[in-house]
Jmol script that loads the backbone (N, CA, C; Angstrom):
load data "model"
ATOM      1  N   UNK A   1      35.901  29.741  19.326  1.00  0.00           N
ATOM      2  CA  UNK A   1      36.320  30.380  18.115  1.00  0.00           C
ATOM      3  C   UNK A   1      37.786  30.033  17.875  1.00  0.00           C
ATOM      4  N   UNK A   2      38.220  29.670  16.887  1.00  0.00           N
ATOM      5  CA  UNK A   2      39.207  29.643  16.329  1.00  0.00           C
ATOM      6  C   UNK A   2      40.175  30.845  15.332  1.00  0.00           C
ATOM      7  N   UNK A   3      41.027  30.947  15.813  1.00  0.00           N
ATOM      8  CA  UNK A   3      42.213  31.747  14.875  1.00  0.00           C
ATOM      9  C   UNK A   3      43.271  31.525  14.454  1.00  0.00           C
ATOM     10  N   UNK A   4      43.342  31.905  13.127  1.00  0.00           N
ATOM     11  CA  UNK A   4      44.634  31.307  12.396  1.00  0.00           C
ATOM     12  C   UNK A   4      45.170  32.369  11.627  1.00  0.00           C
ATOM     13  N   UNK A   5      46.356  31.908  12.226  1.00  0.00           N
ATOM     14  CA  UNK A   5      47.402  33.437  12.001  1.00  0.00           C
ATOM     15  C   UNK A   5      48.676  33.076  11.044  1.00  0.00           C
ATOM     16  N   UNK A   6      48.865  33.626  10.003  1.00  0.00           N
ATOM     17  CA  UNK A   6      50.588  33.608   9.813  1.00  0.00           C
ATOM     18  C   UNK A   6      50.441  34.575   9.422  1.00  0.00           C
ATOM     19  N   UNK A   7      52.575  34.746  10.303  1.00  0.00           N
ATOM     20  CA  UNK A   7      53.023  35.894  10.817  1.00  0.00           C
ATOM     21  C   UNK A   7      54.145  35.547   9.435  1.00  0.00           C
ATOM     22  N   UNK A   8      54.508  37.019   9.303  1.00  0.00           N
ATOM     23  CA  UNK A   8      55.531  37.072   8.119  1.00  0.00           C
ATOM     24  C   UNK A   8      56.638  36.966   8.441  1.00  0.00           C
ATOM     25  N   UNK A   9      57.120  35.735   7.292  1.00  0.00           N
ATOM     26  CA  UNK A   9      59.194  35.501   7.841  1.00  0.00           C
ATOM     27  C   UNK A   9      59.698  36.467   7.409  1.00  0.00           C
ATOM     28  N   UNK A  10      59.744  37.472   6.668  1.00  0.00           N
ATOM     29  CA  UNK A  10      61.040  38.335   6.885  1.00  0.00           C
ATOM     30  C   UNK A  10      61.146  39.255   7.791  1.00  0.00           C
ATOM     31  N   UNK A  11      62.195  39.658   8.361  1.00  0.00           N
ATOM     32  CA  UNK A  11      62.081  40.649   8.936  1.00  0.00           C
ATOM     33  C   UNK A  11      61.535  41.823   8.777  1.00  0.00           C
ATOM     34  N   UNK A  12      61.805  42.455   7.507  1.00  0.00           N
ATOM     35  CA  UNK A  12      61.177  43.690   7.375  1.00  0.00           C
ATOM     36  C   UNK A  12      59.325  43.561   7.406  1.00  0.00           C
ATOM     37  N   UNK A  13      59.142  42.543   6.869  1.00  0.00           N
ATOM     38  CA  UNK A  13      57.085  42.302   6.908  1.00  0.00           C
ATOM     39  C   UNK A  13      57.080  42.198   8.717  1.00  0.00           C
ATOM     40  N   UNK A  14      57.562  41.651   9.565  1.00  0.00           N
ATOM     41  CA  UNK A  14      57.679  41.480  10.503  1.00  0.00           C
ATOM     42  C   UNK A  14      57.699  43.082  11.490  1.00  0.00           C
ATOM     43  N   UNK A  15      58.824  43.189  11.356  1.00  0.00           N
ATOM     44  CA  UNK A  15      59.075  44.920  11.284  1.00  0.00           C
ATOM     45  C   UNK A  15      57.698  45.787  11.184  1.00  0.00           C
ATOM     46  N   UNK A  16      56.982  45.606   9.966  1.00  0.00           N
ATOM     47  CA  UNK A  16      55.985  46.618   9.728  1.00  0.00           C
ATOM     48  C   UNK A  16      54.504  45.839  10.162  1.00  0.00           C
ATOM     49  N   UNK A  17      54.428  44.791  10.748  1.00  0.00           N
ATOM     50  CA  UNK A  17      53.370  44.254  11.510  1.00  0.00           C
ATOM     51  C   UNK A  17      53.068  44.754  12.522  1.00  0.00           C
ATOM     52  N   UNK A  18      54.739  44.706  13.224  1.00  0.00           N
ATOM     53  CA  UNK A  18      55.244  45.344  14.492  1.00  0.00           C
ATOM     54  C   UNK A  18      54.083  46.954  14.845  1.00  0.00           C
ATOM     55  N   UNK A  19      54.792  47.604  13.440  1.00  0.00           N
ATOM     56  CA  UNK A  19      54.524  49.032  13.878  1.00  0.00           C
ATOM     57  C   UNK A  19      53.345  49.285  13.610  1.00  0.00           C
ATOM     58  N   UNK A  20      52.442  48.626  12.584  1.00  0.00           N
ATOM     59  CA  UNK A  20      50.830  48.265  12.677  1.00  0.00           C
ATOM     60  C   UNK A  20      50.238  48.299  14.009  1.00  0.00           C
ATOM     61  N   UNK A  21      50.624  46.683  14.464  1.00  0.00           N
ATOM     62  CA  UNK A  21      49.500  46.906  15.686  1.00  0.00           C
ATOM     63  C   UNK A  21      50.193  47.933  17.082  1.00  0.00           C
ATOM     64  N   UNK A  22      51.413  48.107  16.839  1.00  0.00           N
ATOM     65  CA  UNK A  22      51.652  49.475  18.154  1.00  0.00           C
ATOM     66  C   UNK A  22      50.446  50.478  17.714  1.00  0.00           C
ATOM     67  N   UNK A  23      50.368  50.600  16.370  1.00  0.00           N
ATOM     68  CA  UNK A  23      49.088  52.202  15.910  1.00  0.00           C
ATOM     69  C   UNK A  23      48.273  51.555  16.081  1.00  0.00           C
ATOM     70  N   UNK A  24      47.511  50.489  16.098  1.00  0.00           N
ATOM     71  CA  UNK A  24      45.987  50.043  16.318  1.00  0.00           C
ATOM     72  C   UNK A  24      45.981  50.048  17.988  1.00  0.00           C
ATOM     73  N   UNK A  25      46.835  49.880  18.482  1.00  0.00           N
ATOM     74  CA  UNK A  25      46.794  49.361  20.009  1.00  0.00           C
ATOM     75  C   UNK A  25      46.723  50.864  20.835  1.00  0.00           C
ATOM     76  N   UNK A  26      47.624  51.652  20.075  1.00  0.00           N
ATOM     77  CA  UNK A  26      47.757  53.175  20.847  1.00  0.00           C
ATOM     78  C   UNK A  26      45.961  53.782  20.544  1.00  0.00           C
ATOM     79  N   UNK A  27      45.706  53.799  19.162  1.00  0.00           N
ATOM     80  CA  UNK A  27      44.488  54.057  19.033  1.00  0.00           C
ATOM     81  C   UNK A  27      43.435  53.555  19.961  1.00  0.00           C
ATOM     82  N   UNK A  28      43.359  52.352  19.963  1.00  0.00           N
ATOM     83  CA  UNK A  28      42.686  52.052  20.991  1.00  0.00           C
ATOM     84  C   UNK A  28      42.743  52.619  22.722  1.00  0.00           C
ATOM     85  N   UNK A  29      43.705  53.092  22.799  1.00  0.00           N
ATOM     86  CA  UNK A  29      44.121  52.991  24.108  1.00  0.00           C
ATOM     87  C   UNK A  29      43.381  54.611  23.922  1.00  0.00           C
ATOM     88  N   UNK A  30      44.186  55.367  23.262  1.00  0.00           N
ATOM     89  CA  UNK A  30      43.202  56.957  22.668  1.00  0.00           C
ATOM     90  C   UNK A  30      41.932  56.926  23.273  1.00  0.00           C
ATOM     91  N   UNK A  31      41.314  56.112  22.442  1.00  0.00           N
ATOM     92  CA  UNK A  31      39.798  56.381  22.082  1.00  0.00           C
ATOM     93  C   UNK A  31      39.442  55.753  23.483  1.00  0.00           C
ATOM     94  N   UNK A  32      40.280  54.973  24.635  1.00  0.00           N
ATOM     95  CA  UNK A  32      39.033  54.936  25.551  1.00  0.00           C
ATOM     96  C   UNK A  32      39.324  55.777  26.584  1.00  0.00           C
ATOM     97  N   UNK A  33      40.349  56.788  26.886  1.00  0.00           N
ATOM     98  CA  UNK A  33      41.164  57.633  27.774  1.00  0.00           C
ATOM     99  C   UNK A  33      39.725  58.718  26.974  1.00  0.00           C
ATOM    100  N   UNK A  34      39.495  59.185  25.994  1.00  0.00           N
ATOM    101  CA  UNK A  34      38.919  60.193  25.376  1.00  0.00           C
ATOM    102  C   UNK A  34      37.110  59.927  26.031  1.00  0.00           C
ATOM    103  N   UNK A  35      36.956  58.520  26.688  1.00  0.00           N
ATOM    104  CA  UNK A  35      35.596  58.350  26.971  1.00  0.00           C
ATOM    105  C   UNK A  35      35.594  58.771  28.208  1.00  0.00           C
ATOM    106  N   UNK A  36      36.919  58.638  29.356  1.00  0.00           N
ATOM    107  CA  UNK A  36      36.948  58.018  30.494  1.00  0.00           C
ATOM    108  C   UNK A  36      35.887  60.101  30.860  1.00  0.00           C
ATOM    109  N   UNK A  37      35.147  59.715  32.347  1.00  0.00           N
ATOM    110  CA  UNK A  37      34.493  60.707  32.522  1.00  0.00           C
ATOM    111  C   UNK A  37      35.142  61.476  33.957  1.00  0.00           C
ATOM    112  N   UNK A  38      36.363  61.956  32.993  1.00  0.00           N
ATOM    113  CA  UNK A  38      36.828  63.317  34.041  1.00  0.00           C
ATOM    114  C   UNK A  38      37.254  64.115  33.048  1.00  0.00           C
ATOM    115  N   UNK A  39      37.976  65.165  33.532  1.00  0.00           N
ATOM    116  CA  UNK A  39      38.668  66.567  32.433  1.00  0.00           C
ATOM    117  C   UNK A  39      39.623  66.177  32.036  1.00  0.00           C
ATOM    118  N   UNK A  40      39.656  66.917  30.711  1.00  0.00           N
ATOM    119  CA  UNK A  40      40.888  67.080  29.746  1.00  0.00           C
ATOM    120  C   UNK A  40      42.118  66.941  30.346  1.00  0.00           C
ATOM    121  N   UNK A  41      42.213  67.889  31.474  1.00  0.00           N
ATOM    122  CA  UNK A  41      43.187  67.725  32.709  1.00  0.00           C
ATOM    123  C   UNK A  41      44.146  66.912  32.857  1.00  0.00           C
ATOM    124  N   UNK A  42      43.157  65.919  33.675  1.00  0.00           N
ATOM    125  CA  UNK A  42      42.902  64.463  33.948  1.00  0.00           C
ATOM    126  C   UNK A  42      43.901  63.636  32.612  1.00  0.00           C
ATOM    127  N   UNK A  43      42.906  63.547  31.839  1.00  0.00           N
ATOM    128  CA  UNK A  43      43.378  62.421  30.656  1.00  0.00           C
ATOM    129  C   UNK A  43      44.889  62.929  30.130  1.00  0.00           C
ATOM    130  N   UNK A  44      45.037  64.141  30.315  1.00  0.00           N
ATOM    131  CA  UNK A  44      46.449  64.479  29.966  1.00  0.00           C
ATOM    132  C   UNK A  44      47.572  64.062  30.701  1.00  0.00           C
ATOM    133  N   UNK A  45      47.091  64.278  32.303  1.00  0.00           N
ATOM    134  CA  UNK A  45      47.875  63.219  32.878  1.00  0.00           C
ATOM    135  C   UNK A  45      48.292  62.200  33.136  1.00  0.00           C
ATOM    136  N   UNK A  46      47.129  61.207  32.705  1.00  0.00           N
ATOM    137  CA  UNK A  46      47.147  59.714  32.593  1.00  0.00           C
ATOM    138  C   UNK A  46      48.010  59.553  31.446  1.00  0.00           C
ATOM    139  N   UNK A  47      47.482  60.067  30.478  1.00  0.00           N
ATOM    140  CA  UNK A  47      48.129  59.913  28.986  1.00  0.00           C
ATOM    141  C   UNK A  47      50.397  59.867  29.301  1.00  0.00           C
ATOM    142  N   UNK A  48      50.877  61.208  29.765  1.00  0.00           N
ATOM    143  CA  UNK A  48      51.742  61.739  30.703  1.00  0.00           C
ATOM    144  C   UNK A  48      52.774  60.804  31.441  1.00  0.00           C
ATOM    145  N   UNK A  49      51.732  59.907  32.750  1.00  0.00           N
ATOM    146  CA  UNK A  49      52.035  58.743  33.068  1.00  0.00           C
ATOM    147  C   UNK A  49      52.141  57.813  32.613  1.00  0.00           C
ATOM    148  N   UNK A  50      51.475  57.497  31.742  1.00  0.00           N
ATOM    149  CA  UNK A  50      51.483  56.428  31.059  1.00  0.00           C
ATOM    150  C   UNK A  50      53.046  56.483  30.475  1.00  0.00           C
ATOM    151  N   UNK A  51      52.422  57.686  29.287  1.00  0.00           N
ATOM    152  CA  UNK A  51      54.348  57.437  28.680  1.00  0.00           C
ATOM    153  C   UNK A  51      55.347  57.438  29.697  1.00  0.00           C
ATOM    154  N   UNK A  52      55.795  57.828  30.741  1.00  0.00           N
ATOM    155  CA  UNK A  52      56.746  57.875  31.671  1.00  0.00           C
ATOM    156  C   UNK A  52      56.830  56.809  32.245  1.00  0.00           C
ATOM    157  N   UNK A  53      56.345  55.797  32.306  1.00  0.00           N
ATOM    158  CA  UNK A  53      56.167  54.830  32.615  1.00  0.00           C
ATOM    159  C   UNK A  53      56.541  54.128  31.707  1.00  0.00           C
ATOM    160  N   UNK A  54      56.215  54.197  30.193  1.00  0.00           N
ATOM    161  CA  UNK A  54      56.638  53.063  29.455  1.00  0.00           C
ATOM    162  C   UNK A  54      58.205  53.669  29.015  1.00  0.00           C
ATOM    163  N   UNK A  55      58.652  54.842  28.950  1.00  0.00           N
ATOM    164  CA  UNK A  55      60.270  54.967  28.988  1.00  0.00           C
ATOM    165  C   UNK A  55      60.924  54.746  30.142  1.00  0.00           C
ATOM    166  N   UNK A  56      60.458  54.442  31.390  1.00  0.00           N
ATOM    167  CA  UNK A  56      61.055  53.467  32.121  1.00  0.00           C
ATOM    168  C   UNK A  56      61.242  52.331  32.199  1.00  0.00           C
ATOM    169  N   UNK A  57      60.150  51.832  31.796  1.00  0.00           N
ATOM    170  CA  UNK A  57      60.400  50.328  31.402  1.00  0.00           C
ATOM    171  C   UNK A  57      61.266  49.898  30.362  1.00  0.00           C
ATOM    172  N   UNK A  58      61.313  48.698  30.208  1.00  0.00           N
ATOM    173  CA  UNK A  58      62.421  47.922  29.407  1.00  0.00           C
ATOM    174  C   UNK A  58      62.151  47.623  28.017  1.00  0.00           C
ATOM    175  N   UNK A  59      60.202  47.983  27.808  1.00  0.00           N
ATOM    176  CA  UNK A  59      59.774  47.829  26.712  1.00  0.00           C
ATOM    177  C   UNK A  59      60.578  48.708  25.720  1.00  0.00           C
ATOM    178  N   UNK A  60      60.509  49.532  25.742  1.00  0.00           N
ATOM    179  CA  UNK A  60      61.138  51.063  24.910  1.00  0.00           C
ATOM    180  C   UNK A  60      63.027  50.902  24.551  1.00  0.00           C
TER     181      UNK A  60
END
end "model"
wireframe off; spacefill off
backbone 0.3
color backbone group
């Protein structure tokens, strides 16, 4: 399969691509923490770690 992409030159289209797929990607990440089969508990903590983890990192 083939894909063909253009990405937008300005910054600001760039910018709001950006913050697009962070919301498609978090969603995703949502919806499979919401399948995983333990308690609410549980997923709250992962969820928890997760962020603490990514404000440690360098991504943020």
């Amino acid at each position: 399969m083939e894909v063909l992409m253009i990405l937008p030159k300005s910054q600001q289209a760039q910018r709001e691509l950006g913050q697009e797929l962070a919301k498609f990607q978090s969603e995703q990440v949502l919806k499979r923490i919401r399948k995983l089969p333990c308690s609410t508990g549980q997923k709250l903590k992962l969820v928890d770690a997760a962020l603490e983890h990514l404000r440690n990192s360098e991504i943020m």
